[in-house]
PQR file of N, CA, C, O and H, with PARSE charges and radii, in Angstrom:
ATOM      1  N   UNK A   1     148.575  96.234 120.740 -0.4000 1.5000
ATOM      2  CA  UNK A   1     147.632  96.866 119.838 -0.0000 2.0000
ATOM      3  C   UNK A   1     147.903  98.366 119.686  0.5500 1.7000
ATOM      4  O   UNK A   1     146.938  99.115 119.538 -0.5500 1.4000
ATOM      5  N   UNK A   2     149.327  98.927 119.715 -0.4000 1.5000
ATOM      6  CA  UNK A   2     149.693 100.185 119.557 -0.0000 2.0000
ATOM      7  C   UNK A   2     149.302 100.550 117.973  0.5500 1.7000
ATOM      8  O   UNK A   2     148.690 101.544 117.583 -0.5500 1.4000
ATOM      9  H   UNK A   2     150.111  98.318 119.835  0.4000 1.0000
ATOM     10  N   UNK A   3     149.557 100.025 117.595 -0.4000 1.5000
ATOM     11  CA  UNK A   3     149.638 100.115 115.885 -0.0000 2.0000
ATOM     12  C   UNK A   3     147.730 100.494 115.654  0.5500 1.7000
ATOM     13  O   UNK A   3     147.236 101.337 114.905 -0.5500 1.4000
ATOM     14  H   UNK A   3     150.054  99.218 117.913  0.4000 1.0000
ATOM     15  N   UNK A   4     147.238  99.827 116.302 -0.4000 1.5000
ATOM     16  CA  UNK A   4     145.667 100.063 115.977 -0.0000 2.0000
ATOM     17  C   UNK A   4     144.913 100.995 117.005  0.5500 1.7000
ATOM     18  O   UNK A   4     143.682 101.003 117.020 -0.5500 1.4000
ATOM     19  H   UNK A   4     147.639  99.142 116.910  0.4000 1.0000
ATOM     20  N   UNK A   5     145.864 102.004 118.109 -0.4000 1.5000
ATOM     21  CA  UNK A   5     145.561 103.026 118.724 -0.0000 2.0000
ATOM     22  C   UNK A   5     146.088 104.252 117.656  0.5500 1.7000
ATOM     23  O   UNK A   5     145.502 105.330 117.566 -0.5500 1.4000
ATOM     24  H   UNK A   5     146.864 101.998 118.097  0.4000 1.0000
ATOM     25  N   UNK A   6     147.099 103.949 116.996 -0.4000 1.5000
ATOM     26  CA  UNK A   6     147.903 104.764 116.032 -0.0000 2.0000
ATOM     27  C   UNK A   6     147.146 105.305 114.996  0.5500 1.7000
ATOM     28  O   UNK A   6     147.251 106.505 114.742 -0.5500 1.4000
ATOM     29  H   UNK A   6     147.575 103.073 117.069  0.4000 1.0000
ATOM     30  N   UNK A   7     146.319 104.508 114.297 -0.4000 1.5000
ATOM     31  CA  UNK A   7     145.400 104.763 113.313 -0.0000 2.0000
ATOM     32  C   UNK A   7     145.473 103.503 111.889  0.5500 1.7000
ATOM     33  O   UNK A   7     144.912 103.424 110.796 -0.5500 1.4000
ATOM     34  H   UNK A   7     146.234 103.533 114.503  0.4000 1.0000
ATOM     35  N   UNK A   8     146.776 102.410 112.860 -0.4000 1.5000
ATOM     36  CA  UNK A   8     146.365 101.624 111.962 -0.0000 2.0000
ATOM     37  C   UNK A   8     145.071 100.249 111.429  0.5500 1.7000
ATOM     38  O   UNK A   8     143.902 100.241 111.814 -0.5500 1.4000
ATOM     39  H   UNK A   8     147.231 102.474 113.748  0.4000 1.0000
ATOM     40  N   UNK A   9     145.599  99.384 110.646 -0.4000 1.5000
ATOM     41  CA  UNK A   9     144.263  98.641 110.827 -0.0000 2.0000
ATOM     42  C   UNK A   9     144.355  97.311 111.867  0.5500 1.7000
ATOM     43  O   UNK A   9     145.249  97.116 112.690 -0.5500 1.4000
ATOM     44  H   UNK A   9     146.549  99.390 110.334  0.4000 1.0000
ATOM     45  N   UNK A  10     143.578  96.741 111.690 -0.4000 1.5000
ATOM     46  CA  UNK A  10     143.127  95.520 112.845 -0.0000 2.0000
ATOM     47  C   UNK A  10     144.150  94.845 112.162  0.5500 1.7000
ATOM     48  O   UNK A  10     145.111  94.558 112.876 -0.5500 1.4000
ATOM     49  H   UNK A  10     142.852  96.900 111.021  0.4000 1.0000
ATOM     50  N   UNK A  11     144.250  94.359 110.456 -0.4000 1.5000
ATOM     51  CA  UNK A  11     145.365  93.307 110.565 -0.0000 2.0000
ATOM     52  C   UNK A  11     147.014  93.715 110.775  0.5500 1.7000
ATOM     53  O   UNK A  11     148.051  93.086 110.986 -0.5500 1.4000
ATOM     54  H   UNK A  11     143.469  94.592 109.877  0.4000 1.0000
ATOM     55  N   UNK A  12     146.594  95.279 110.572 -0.4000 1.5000
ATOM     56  CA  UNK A  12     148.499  95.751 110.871 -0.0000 2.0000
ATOM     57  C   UNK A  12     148.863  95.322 111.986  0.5500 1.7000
ATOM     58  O   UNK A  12     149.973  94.819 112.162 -0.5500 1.4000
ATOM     59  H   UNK A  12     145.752  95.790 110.401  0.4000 1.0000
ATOM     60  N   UNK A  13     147.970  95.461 112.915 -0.4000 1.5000
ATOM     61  CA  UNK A  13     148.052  95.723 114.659 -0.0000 2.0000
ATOM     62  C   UNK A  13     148.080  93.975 114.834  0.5500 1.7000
ATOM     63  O   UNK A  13     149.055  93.630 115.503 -0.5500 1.4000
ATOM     64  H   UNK A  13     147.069  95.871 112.772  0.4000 1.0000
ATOM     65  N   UNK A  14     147.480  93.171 114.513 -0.4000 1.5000
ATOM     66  CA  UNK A  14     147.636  91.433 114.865 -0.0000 2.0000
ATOM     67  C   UNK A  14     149.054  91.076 114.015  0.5500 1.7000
ATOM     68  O   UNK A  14     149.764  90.184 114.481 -0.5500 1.4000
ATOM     69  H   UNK A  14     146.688  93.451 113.970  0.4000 1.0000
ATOM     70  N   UNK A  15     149.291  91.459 113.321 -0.4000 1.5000
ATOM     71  CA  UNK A  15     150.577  91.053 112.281 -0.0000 2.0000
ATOM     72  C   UNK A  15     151.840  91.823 113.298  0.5500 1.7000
ATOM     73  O   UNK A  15     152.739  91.113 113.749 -0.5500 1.4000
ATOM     74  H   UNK A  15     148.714  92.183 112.943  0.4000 1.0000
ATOM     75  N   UNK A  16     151.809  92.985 113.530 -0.4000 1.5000
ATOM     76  CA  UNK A  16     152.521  93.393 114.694 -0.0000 2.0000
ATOM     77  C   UNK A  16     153.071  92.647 115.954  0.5500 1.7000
ATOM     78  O   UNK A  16     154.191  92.285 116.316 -0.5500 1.4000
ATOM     79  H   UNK A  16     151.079  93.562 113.163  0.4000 1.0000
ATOM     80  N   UNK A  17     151.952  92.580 116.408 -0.4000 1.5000
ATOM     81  CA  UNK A  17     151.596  91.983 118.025 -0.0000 2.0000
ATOM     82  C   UNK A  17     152.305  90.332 117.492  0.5500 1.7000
ATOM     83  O   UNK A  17     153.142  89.854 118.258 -0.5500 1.4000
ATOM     84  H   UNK A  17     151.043  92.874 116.115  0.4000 1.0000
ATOM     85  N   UNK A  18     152.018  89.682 116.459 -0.4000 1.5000
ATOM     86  CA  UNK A  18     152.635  88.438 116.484 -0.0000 2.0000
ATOM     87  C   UNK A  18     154.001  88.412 115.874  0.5500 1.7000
ATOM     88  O   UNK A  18     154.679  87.395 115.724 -0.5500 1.4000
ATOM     89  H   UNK A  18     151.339  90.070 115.836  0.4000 1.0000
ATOM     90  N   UNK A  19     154.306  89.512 115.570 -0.4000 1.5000
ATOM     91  CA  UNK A  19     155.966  89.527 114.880 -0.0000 2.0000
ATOM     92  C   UNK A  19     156.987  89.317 116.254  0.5500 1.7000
ATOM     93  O   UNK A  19     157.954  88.596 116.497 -0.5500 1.4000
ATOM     94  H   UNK A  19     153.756  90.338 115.692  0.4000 1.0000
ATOM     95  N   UNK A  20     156.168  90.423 117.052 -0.4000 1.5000
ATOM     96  CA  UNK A  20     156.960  90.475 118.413 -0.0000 2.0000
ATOM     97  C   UNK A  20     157.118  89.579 119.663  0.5500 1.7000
ATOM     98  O   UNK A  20     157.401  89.897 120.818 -0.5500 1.4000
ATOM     99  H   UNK A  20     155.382  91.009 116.854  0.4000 1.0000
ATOM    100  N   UNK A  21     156.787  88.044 118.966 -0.4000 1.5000
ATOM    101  CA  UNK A  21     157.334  87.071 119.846 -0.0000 2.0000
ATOM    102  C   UNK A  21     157.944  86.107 119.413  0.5500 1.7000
ATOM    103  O   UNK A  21     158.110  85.899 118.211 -0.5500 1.4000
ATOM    104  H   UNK A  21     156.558  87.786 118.027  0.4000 1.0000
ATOM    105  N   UNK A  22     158.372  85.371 120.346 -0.4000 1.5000
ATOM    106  CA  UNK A  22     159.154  83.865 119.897 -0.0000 2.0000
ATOM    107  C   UNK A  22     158.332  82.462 120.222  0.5500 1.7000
ATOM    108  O   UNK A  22     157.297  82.287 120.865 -0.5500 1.4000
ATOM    109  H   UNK A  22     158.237  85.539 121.323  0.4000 1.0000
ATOM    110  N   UNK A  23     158.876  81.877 119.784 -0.4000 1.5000
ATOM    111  CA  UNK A  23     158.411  80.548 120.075 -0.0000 2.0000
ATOM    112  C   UNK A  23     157.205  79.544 118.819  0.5500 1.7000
ATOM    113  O   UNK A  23     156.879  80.072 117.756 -0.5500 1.4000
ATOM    114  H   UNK A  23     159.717  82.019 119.262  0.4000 1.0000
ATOM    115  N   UNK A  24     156.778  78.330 119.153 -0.4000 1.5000
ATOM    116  CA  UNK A  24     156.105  77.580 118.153 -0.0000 2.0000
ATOM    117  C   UNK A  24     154.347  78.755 117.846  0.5500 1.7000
ATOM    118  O   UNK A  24     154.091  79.175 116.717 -0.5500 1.4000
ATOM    119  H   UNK A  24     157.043  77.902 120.016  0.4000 1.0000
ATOM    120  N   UNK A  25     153.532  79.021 118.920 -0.4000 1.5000
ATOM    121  CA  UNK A  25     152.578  79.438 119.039 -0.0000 2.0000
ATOM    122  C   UNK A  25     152.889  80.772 118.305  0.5500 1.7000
ATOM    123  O   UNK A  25     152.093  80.904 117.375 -0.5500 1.4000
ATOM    124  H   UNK A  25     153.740  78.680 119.837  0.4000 1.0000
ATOM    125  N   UNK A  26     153.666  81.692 118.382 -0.4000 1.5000
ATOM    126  CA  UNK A  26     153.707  83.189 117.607 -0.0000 2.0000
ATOM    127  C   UNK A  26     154.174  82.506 116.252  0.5500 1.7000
ATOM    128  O   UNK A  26     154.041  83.287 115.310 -0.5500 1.4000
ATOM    129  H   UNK A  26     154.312  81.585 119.137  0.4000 1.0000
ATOM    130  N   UNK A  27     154.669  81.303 115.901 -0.4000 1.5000
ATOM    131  CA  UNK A  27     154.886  80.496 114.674 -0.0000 2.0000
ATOM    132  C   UNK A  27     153.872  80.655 113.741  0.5500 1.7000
ATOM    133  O   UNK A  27     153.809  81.122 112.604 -0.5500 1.4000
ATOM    134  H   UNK A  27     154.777  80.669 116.666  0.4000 1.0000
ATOM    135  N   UNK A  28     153.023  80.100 114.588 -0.4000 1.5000
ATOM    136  CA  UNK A  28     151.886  79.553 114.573 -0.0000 2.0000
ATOM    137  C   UNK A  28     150.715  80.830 113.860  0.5500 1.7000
ATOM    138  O   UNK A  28     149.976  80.804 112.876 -0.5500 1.4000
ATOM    139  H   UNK A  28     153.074  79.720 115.512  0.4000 1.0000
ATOM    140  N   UNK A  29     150.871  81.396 114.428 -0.4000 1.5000
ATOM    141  CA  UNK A  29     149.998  82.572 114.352 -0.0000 2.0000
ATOM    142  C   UNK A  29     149.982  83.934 113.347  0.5500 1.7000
ATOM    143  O   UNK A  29     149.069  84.633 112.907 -0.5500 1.4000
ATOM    144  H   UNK A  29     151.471  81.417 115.227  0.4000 1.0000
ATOM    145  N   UNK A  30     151.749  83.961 113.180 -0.4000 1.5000
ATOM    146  CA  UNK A  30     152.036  84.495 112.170 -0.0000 2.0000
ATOM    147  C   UNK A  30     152.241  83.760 110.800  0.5500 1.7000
ATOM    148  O   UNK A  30     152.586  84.416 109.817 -0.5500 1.4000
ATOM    149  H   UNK A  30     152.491  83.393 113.537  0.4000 1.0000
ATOM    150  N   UNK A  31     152.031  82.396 110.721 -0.4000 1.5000
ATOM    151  CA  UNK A  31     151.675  82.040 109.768 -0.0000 2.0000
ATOM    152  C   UNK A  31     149.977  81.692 108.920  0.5500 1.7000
ATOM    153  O   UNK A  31     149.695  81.552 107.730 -0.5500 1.4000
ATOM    154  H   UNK A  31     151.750  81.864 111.520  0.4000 1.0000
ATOM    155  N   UNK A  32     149.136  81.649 110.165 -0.4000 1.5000
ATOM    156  CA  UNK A  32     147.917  81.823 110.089 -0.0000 2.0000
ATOM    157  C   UNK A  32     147.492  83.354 109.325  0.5500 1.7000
ATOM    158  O   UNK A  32     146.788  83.398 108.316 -0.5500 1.4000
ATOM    159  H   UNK A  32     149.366  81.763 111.132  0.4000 1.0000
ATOM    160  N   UNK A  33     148.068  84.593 110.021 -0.4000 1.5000
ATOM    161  CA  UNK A  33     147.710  85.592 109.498 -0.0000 2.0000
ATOM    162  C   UNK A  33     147.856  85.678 108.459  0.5500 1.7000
ATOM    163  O   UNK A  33     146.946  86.207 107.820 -0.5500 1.4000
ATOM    164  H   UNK A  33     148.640  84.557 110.841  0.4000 1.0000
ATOM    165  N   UNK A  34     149.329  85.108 107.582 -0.4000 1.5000
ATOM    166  CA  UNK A  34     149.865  85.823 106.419 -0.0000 2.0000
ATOM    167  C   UNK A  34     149.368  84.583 105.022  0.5500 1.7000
ATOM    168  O   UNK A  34     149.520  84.524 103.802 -0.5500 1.4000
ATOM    169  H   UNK A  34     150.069  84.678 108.101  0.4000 1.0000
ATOM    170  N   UNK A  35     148.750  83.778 106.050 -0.4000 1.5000
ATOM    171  CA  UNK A  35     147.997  82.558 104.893 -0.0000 2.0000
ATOM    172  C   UNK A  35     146.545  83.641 104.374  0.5500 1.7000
ATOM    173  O   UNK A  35     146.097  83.776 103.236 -0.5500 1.4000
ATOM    174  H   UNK A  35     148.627  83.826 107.041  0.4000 1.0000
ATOM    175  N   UNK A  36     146.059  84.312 105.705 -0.4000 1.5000
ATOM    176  CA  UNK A  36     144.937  85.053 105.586 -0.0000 2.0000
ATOM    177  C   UNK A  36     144.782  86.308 104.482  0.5500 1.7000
ATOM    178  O   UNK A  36     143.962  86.730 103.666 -0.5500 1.4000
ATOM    179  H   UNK A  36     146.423  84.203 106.630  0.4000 1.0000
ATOM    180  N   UNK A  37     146.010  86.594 104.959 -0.4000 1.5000
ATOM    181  CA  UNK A  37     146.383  87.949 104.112 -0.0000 2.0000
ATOM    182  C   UNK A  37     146.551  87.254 102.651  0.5500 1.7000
ATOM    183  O   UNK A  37     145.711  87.616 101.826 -0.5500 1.4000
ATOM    184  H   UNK A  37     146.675  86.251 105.622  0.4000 1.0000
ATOM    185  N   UNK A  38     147.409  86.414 102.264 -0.4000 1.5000
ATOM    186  CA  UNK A  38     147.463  85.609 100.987 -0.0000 2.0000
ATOM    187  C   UNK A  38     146.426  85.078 100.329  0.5500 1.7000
ATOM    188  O   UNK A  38     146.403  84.722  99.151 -0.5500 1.4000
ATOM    189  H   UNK A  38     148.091  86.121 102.934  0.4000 1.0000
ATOM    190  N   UNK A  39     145.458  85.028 101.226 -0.4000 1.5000
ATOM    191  CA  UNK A  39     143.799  84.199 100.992 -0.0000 2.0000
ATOM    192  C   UNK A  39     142.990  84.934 100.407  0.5500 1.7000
ATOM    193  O   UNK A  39     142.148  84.563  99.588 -0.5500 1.4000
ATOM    194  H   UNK A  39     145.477  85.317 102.183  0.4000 1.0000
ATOM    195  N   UNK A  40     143.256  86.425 100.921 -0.4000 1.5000
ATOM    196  CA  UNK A  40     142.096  87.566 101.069 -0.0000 2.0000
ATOM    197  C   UNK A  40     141.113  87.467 101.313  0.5500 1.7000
ATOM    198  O   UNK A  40     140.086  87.547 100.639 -0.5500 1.4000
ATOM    199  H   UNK A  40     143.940  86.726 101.586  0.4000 1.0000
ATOM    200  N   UNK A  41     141.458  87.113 103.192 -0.4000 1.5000
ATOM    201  CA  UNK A  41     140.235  86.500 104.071 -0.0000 2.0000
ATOM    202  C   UNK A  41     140.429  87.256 105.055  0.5500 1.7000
ATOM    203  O   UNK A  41     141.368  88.050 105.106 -0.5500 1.4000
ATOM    204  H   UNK A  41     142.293  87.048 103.739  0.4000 1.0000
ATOM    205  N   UNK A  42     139.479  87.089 106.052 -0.4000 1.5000
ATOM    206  CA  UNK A  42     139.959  87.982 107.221 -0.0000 2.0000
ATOM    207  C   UNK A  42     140.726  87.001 108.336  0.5500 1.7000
ATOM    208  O   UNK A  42     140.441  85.842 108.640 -0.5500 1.4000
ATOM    209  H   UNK A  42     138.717  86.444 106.011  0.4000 1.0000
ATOM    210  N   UNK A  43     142.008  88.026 108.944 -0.4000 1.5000
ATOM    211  CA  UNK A  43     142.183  87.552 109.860 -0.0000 2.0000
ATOM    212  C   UNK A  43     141.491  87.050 110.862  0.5500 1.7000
ATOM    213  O   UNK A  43     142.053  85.980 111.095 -0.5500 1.4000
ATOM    214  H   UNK A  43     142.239  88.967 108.698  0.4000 1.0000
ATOM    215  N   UNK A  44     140.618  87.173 111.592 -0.4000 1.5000
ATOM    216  CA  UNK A  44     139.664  86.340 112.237 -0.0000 2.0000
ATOM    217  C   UNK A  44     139.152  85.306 112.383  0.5500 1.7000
ATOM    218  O   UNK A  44     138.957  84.712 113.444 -0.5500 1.4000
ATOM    219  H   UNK A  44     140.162  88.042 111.402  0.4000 1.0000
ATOM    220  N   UNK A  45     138.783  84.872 110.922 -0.4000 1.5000
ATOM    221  CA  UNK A  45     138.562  83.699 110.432 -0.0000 2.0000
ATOM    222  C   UNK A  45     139.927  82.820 110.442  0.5500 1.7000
ATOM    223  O   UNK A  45     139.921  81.649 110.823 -0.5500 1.4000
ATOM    224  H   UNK A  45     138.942  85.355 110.060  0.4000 1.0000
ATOM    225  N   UNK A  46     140.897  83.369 110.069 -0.4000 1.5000
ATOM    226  CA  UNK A  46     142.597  82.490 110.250 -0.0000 2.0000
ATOM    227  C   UNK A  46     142.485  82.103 111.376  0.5500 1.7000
ATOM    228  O   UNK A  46     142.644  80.906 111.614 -0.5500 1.4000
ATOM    229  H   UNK A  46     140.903  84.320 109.760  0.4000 1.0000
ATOM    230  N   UNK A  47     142.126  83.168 112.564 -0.4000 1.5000
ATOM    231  CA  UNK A  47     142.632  82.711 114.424 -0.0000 2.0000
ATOM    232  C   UNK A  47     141.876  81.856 114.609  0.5500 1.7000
ATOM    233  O   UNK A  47     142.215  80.784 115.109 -0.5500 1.4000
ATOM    234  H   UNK A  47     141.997  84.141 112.371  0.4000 1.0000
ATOM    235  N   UNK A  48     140.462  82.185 114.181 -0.4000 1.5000
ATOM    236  CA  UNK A  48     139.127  80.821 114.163 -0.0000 2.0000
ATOM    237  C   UNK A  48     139.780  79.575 114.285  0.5500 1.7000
ATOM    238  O   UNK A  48     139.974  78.815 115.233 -0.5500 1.4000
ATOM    239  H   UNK A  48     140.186  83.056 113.774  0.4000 1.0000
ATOM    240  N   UNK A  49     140.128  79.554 112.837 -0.4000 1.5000
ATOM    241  CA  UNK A  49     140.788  77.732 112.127 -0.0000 2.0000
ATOM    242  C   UNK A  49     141.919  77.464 113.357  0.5500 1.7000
ATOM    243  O   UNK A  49     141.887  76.404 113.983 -0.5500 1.4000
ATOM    244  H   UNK A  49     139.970  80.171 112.066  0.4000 1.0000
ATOM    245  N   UNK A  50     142.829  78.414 113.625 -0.4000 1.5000
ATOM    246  CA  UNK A  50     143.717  77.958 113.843 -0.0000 2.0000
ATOM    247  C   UNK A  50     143.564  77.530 115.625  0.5500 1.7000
ATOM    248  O   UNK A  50     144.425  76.832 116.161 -0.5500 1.4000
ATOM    249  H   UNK A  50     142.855  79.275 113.117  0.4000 1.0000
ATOM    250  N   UNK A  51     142.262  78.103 116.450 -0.4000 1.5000
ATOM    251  CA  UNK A  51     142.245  77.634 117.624 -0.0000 2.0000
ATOM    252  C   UNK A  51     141.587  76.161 117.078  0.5500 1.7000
ATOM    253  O   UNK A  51     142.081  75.056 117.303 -0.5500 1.4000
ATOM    254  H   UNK A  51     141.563  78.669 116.014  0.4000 1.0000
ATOM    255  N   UNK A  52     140.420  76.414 116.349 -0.4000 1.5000
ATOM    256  CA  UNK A  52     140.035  74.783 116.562 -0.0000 2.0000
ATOM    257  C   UNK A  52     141.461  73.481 116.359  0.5500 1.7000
ATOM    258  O   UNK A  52     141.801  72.615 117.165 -0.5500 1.4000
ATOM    259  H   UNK A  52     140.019  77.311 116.167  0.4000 1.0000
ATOM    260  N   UNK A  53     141.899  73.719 115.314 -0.4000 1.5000
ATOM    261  CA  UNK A  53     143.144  73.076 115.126 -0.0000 2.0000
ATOM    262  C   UNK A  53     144.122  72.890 116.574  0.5500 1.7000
ATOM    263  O   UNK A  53     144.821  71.886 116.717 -0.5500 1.4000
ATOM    264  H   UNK A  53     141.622  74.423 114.659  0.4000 1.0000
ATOM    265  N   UNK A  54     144.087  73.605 117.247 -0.4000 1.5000
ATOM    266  CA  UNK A  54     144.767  73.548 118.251 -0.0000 2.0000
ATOM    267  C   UNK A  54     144.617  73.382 119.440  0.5500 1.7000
ATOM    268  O   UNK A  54     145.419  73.247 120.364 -0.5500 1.4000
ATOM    269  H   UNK A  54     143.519  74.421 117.130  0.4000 1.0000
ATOM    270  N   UNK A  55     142.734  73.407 119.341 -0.4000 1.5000
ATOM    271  CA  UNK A  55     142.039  73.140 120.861 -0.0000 2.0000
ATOM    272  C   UNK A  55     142.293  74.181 121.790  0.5500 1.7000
ATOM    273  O   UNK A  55     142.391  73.894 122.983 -0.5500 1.4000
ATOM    274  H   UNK A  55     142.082  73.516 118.590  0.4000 1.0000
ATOM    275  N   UNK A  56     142.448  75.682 121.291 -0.4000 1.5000
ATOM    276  CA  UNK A  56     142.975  76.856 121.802 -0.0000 2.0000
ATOM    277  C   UNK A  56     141.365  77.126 121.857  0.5500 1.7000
ATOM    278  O   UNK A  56     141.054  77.206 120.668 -0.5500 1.4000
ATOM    279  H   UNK A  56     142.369  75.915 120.322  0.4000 1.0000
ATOM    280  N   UNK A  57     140.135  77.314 122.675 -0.4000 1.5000
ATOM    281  CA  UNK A  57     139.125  78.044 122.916 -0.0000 2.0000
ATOM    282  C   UNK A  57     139.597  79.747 123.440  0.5500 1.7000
ATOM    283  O   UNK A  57     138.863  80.734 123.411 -0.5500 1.4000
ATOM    284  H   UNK A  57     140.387  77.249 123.640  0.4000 1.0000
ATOM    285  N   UNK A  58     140.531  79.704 123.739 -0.4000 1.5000
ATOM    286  CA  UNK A  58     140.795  81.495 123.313 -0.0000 2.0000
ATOM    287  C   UNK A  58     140.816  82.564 122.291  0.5500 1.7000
ATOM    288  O   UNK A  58     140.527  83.760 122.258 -0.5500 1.4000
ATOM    289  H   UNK A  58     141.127  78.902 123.763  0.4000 1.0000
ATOM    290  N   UNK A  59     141.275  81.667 121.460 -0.4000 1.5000
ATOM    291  CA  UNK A  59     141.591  81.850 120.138 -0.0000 2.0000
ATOM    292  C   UNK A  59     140.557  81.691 119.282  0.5500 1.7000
ATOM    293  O   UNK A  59     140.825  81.924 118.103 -0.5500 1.4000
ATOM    294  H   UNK A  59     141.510  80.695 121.487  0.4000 1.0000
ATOM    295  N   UNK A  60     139.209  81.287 119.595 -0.4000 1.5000
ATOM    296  CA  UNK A  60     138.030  81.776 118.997 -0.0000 2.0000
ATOM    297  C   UNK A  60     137.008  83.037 119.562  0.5500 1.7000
ATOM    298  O   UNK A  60     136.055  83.602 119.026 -0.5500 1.4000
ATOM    299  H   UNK A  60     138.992  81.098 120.552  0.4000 1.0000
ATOM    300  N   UNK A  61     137.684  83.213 120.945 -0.4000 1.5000
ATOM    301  CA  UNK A  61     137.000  84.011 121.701 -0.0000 2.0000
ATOM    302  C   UNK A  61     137.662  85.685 121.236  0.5500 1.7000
ATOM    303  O   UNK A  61     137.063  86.758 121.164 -0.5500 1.4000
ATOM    304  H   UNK A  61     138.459  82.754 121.381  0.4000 1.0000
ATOM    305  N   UNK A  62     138.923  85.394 121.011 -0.4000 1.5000
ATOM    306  CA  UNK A  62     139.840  86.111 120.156 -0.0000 2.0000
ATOM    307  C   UNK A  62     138.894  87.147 118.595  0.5500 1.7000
ATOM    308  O   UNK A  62     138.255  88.170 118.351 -0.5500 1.4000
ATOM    309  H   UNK A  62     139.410  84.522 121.069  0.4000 1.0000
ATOM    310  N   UNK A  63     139.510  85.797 117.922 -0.4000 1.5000
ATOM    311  CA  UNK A  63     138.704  85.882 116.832 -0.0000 2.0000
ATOM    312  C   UNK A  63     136.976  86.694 116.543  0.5500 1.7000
ATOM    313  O   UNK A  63     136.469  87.431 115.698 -0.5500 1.4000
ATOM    314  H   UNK A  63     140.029  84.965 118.120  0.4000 1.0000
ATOM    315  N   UNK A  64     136.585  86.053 117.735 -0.4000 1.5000
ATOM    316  CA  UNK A  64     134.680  86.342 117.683 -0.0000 2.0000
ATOM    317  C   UNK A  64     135.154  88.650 117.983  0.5500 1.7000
ATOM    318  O   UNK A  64     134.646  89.475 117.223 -0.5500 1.4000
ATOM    319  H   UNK A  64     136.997  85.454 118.422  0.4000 1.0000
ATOM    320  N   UNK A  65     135.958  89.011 118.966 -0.4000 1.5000
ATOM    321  CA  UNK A  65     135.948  90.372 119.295 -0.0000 2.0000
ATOM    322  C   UNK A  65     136.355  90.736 118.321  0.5500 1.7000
ATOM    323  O   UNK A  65     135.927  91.789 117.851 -0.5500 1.4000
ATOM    324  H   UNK A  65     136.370  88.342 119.584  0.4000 1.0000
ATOM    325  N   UNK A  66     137.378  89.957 117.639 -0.4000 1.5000
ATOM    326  CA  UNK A  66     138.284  91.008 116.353 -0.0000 2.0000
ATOM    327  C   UNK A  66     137.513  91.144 115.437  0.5500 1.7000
ATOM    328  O   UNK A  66     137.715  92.168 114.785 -0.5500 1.4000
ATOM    329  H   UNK A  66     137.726  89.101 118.022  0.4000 1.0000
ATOM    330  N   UNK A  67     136.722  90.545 115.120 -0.4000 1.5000
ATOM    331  CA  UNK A  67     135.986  90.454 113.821 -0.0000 2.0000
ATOM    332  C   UNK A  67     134.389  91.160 114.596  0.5500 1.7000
ATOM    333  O   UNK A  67     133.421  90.689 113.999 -0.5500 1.4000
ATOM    334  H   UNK A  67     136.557  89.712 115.650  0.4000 1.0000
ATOM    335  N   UNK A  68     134.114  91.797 115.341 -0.4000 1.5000
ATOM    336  CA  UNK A  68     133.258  92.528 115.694 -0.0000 2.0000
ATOM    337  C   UNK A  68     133.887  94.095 115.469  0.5500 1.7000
ATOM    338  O   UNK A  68     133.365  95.055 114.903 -0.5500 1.4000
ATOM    339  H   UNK A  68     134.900  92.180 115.827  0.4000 1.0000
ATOM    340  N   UNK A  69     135.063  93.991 116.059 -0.4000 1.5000
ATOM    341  CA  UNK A  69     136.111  95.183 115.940 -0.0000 2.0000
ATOM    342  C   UNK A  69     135.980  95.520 114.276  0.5500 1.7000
ATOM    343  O   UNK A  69     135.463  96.552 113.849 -0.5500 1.4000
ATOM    344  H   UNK A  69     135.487  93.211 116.519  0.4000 1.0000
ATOM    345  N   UNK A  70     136.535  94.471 113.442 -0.4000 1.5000
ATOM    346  CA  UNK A  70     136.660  94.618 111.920 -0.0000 2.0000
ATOM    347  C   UNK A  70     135.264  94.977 111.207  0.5500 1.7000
ATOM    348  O   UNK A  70     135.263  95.553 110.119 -0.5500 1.4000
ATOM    349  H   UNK A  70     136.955  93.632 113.789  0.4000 1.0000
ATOM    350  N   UNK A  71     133.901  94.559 111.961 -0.4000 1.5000
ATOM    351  CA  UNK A  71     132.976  94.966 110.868 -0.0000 2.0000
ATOM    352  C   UNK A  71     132.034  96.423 111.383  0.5500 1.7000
ATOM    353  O   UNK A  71     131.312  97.204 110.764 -0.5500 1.4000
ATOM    354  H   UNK A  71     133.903  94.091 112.845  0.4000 1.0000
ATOM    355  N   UNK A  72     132.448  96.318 112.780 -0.4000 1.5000
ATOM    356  CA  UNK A  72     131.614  97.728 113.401 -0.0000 2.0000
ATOM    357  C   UNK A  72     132.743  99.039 113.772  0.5500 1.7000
ATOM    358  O   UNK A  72     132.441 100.122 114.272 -0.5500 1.4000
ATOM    359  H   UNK A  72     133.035  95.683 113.283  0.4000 1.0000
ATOM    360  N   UNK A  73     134.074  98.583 113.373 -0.4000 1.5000
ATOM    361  CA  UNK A  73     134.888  99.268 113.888 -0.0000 2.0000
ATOM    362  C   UNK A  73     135.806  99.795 115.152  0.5500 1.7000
ATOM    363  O   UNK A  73     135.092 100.702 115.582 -0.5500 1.4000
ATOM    364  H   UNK A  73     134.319  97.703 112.966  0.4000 1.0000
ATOM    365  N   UNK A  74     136.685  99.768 115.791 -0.4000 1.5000
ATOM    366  CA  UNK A  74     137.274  99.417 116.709 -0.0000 2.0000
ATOM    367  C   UNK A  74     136.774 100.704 117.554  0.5500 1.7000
ATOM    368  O   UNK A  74     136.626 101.806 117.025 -0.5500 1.4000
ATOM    369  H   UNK A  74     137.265  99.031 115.443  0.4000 1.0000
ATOM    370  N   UNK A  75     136.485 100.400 119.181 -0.4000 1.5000
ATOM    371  CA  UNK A  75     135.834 101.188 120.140 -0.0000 2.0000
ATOM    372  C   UNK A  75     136.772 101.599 121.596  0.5500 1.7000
ATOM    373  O   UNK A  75     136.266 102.288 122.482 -0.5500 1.4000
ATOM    374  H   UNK A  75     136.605  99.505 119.611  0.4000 1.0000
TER
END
């Protein structure tokens, strides 16, 4: 989350953070975001769908902070 200590935004900083891995799950995730971004939805709501889909309960717990972050602003 350097990118969103930097001054950027919440989805620069998740689009970041998931560029910089490998495997099916950062697959996964960076395609969730950029469906979001294509949607003009919030990322949050993408990580939402995409834990239930996956039975990932992190990934809503995820979701529930970021999108507190996104509407009150990051602390």
């Amino acid at each position: 989350m350097i990118a969103l200590a930097a001054g950027g935004g919440i989805e620069t900083a998740l689009s970041s953070a998931a560029a910089t891995g490998r495997g099916w799950a950062y697959g996964e995730l960076r395609r969730a975001l950029e469906g979001a971004r294509l949607a003009r939805e919030s990322p949050w709501a993408a990580l939402e769908r995409l834990g239930e889909a996956l039975g990932v309960g992190e990934l809503g717990e995820l979701a529930a902070s970021i999108g507190l972050a996104g509407s009150e602003g990051p602390r």
